[in-house]
N, C-alpha and C positions, 0 to 999 in steps of 0.2 A: 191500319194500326202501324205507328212506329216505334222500331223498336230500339234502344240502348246499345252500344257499346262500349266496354262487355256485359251481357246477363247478370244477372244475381244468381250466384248457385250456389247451393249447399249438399251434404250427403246425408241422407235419411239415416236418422238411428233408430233405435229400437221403438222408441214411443212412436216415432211416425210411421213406423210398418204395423202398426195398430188400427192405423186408421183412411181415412179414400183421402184420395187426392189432394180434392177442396178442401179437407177438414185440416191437412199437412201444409198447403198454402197459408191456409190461416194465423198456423201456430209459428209459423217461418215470414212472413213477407212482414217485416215490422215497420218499414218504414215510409208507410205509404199509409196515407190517411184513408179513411174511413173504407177500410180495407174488409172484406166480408165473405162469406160465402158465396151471395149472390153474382159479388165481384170476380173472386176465382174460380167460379163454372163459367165466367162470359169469359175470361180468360183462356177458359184448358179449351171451351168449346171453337175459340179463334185461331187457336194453334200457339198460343204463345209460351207453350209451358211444355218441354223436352222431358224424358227419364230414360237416362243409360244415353240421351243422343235421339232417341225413335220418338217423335211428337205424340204427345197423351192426349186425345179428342174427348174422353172420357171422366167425367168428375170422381165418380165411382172406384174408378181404377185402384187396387191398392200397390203401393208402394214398398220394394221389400228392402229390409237394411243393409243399408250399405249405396242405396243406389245414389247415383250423381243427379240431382235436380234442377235445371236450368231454366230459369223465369225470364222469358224476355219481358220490362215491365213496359209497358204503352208509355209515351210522350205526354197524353192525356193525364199520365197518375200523378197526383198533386202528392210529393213526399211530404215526409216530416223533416224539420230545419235539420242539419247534421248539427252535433251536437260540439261546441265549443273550447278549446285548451282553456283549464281554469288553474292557476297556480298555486293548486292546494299541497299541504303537509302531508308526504306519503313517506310508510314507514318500507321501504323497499330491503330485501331479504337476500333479490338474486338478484342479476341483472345479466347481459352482455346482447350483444347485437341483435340477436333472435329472440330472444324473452325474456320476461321479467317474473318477479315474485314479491308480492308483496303481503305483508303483513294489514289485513283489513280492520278495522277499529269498529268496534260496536255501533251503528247510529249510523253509518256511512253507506248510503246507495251504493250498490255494484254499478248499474248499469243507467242512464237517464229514461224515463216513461213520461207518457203524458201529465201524471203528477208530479214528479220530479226531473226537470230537464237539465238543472245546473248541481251543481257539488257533491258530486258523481267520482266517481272511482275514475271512472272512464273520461272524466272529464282534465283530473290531475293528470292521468298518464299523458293523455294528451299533450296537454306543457309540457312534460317531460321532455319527450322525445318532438318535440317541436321541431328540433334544427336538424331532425334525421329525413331527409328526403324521403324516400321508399320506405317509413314505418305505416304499417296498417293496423294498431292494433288492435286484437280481438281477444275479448273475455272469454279464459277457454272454463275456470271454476267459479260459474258463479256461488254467491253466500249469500242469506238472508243479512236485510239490514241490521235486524238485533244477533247474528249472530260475526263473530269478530273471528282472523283467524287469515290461513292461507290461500289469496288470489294468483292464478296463474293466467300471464296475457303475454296471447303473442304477439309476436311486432311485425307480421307477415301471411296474408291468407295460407301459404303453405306451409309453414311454422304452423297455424291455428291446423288445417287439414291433416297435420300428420301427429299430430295430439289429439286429436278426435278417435285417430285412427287406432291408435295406443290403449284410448277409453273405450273402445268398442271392443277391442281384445284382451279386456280383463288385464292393461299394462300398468295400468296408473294405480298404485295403493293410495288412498286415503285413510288417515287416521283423526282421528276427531275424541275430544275431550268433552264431558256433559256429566252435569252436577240434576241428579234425577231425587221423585219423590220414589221412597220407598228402598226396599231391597230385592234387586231383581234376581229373583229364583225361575232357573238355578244361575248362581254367580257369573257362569258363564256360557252363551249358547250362541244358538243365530236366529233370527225372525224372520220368518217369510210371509209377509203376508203381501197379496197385491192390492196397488194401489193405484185410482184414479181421480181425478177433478169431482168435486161434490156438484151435482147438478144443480142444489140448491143454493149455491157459495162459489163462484168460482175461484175468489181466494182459499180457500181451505183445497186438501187432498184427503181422501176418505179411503177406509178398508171397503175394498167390491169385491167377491168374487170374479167378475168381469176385468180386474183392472189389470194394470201390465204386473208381471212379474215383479218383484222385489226385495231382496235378500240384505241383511244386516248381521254382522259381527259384532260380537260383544264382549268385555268384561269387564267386571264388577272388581274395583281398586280397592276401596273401601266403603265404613258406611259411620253414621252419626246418628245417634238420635236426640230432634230437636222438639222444642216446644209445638210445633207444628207437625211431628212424627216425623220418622226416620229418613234421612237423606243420605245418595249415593253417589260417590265420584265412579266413571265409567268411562271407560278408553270403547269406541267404537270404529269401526271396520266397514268401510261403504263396499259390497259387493258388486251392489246396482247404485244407480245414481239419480235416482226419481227426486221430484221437487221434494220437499221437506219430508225428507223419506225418514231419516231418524227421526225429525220432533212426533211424527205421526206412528211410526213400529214403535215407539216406546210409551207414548200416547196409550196405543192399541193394548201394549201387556201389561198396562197398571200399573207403570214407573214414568208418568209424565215430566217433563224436562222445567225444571225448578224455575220460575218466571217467565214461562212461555205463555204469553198474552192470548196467542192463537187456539192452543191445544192443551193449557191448561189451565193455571189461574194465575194472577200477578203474585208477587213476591215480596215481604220485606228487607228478605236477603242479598236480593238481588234484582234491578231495576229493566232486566232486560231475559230473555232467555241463555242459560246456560249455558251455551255450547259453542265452542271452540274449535275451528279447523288446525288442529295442531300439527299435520303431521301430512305429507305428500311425496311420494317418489316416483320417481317415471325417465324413461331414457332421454338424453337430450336430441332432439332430431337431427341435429348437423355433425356434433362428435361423437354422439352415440356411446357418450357418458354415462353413467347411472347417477341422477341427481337427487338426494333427500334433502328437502328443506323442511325448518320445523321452523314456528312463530311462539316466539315467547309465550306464555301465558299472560292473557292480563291480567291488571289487580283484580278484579272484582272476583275473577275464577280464581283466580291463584289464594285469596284469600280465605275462600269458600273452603276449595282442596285444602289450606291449611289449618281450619277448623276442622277438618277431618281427621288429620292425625297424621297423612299417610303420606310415605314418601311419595312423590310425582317420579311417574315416568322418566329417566332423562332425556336431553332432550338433543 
C-alpha cells in the first residue's frame, strides 16, 4: 500500500465519538469513490488509519472528541474530481485573508455531491480567491439548500481547525430566524430532544432516544393568524449543531417550520423553507477579535415577518 503525502486528517467531534471507527471513516473520507465500510476495515485492518498518532488496527475502536484522525489514503483510491472555480454571484458580508462570510441565497448548494457537482457555494469561493496562492478553503457552517443566510469559510486548514475548535467549546453563537406553523408554547424555552439519521431515509434526521444529544433555544417574536391557522416568527439559538436540528426540534413540538418540503408540508406563502441563518459570532483566530455578522433578511422572510406585524430584531 502507498500512501499520500500529506494524510487526510480531521478531528473527531461529538457525532463521531458516537460511533466505531469505520462508521466515522465513512461519514469523513468523502472524496474517494465508492468508499464503504467494507473499504474502511481493509483500511484500519492495513494500518493506514492513525488516532492521537498510535495506529488503529481495530474497526470497532471508538473514537473520542476531539481526537486527531489521520487517513493515509492508498494510491490505489480512485477520488472524486476536485471540484472547479465557477464565477458565480456571491453576496460576501466579511472577508480579509483568513476568512470569509457570506450571505447564502435560498436554492444554492453549500458544498458539490455527487448530485450536484458545479454552482456550488464552494465552487464561487473558489473564483474568488483564485489569485490567492495558499487559500484552502473549507466550509466551516454549512446550510441547507432551501435554507438562505450566514456561511462561514475558511481560507486555510488551520483557520478551518481553530473554528472547529471554537464550535466544540460552546464559542460560536448562532442565531437563526424561522417563520413556524402555530404558536409555540410556552413563547419561550429550549428543546432537547436527541437526534439521529432515520434508518429508514437517510435523508431525513429523526427523534431516538438513542440519538446524539441535542439542545435548541428559542423565542417566539410574534404570531398571525392565517387562513391556514396561526403562524410564528421565532429568533432560535443553536446550542448543538446537528444536521437539520431546528427544522426537525420544531417539527418534533408541533410548530413545524412554514414551507419545509422535508418535515412539514409545502407553502403558498412561501416556496422554500422558512428559515434563516441571521445571525453568527465567534473570535477571529488571528486577532482574536470578537466578530458578529448578521445577513440581511431576504424578501420572501422579511415579507412574511412583515405580515406579522412585529418589529425584527435589529440587525
Amino acid at each position: 500500500m502507498s500512501d499520500p503525502s500529506p494524510p487526510f486528517q480531521f478531528i473527531a467531534d461529538r457525532g463521531d465519538a458516537r460511533l466505531r471507527l469505520d462508521q466515522v471513516l465513512v461519514r469523513r473520507v468523502r472524496d474517494v469513490r465508492h468508499f464503504s465500510r467494507t473499504v474502511a476495515r481493509h483500511w484500519i485492518e492495513s494500518g493506514a488509519i492513525a488516532v492521537d498518532g498510535q495506529v488503529a488496527l481495530r474497526a470497532a475502536v471508538r473514537v473520542r472528541e476531539g481526537a486527531m484522525v489521520s487517513v493515509a489514503i492508498p494510491s490505489s483510491a480512485v477520488r472524486r474530481a476536485r471540484p472547479e472555480p465557477e464565477p458565480l454571484l456571491l453576496d460576501v458580508l466579511y472577508e480579509d485573508d483568513y476568512l470569509m462570510a457570506i450571505n447564502k441565497q435560498a436554492g444554492m448548494v453549500v458544498h458539490p455531491s455527487y448530485k450536484q457537482y458545479s454552482g456550488t457555494l464552494l465552487n464561487a469561493v473558489l473564483a474568488r480567491v483564485h489569485d490567492r496562492i495558499d487559500a484552502q478553503p473549507g466550509i466551516l457552517t454549512r446550510l441547507d439548500k432551501g435554507t438562505s443566510g450566514v456561511v462561514i469559510v475558511a481560507l486555510s486548514p488551520h483557520i478551518h481547525s481553530a473554528l472547529q475548535d471554537q464550535a466544540r467549546h460552546g464559542q460560536i453563537a448562532k442565531e437563526y430566524l424561522a417563520v413556524v406553523h402555530g404558536r409555540p408554547d410556552p413563547p419561550s424555552g429550549r428543546i432537547h430532544f436527541p437526534l439521529a439519521r432515520d434508518p429508514a431515509d437517510r435523508r431525513r434526521v429523526i427523534v431516538l432516544p438513542t440519538g446524539a444529544p441535542s439542545e435548541t433555544a428559542y423565542d417566539a417574536i410574534g404570531s398571525l393568524d392565517t387562513a391556514d391557522g396561526p403562524i410564528s416568527l421565532v429568533r432560535c439559538m443553536l446550542v448543538t449543531g446537528r444536521t437539520h436540528q431546528i427544522r426537525v426540534h420544531f417539527e418534533a413540538s408541533g410548530w413545524p417550520i412554514l414551507g419545509d418540503p422535508l418535515y412539514g408540508r409545502p407553502s403558498a406563502q412561501i416556496a422554500r423553507q422558512a428559515l434563516h441563518a441571521w445571525r453568527i459570532a465567534f473570535t477571529h483566530p488571528i486577532t482574536g477579535q470578537r466578530l458578529t455578522v448578521v445577513a440581511p433578511l431576504p424578501t420572501d422572510i422579511h415579507e412574511l415577518a412583515g405580515a406579522l406585524g412585529q418589529c425584527l430584531p435589529p440587525n
